[in-house]
N, C-alpha and C positions, 0 to 999 in steps of 0.2 A: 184374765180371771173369769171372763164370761164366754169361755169356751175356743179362744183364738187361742191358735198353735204358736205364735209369735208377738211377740208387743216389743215393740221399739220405743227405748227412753233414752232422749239426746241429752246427757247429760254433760257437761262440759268440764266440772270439777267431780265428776265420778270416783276418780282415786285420793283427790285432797278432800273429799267428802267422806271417802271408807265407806261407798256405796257400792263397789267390786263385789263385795261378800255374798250381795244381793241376789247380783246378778249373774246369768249365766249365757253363753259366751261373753266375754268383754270383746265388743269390736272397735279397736280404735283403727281413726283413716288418719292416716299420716301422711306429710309433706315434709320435704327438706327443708331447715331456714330459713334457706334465701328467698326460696318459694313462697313461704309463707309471707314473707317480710314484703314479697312486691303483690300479693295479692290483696293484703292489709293492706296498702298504700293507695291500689286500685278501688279497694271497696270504700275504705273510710275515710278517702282524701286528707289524711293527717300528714304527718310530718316521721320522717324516718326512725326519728330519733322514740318519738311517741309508741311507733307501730316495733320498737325492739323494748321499750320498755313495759308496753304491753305483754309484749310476748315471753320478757325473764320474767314477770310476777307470776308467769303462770309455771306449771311443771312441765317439762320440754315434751316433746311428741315422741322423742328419743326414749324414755323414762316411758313413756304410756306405751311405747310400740311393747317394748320389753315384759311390762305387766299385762300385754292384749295375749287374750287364746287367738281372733282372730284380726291382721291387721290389711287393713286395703291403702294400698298406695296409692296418692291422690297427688301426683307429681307430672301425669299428663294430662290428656286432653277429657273433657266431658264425656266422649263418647268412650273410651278409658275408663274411666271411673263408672260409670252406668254399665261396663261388661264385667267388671271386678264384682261390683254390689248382688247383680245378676247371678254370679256364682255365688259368692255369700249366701245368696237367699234360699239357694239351692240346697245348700249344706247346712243352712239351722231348719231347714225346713221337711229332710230326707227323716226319714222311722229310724227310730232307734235302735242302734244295736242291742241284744241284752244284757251286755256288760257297762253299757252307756246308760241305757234305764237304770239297773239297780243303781249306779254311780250318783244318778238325776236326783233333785229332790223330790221329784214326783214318785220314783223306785223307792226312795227310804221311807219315804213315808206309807205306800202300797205293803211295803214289807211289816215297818210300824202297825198300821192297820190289819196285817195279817196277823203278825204275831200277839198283837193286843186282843182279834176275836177269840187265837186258838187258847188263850190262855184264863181268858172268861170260858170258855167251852169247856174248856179240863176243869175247872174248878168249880162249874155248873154239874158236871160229871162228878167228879171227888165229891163233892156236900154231899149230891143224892145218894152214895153209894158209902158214904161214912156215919151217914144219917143213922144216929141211934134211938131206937125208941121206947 
């Protein structure tokens, strides 16, 4: 909002939030299950049983890959994922095409803003010029 080209919000219930709408790209980082299930295990020393019922409360990564514009696979190694994010950063950060801008909400609203002056200006114009005295 104060002039960064990028702002990143980790949200975790983004789509059971209906916070998508918001947002523009959706990047979800996805893992496979299993993946997930022994990394939860590693991080949070629970119990198997814990780190899968964890994981059905929530909406699968399967569901979020499928609603992401952009998804990075996080299924190898650190240095893996740090070359994926890399390219990511590359491509929300590259100039917009002009068919990408008008699409953006920044384009609709530039055009909103356009067509809101031209239409005060014509009708600045039409008063003066219908003006009876």
């Amino acid at each position: 909002m104060k002039g960064y080209k990028v702002i990143v919000l980790d949200v975790p219930l983004l789509f059971e939030a209906k916070m998508d709408r918001f947002t523009k790209p959706v990047i979800v980082v996805w893992v496979d299950p299993e993946t997930q299930i022994q990394r939860l295990l590693a991080r949070d020393k629970s119990s198997e049983e814990d780190a899968r019922n964890r994981i059905n409360a929530q909406m699968s990564l399967d569901v979020k890959r499928g609603k992401a514009d952009i998804v990075i696979d996080n299924t190898g190694s650190l240095d893996d994922l740090n070359q994926q994010f890399q390219k990511v950063f590359v491509e929300v950060t590259r100039p917009l095409t002009w068919t990408e801008f008008l699409r953006s909400r920044q384009g609709v609203f530039a055009i909103l803003a356009s067509f809101t002056s031209g239409v005060v200006l014509f009708m600045k114009t039409f008063n003066n010029h219908t003006h009876i005295s």
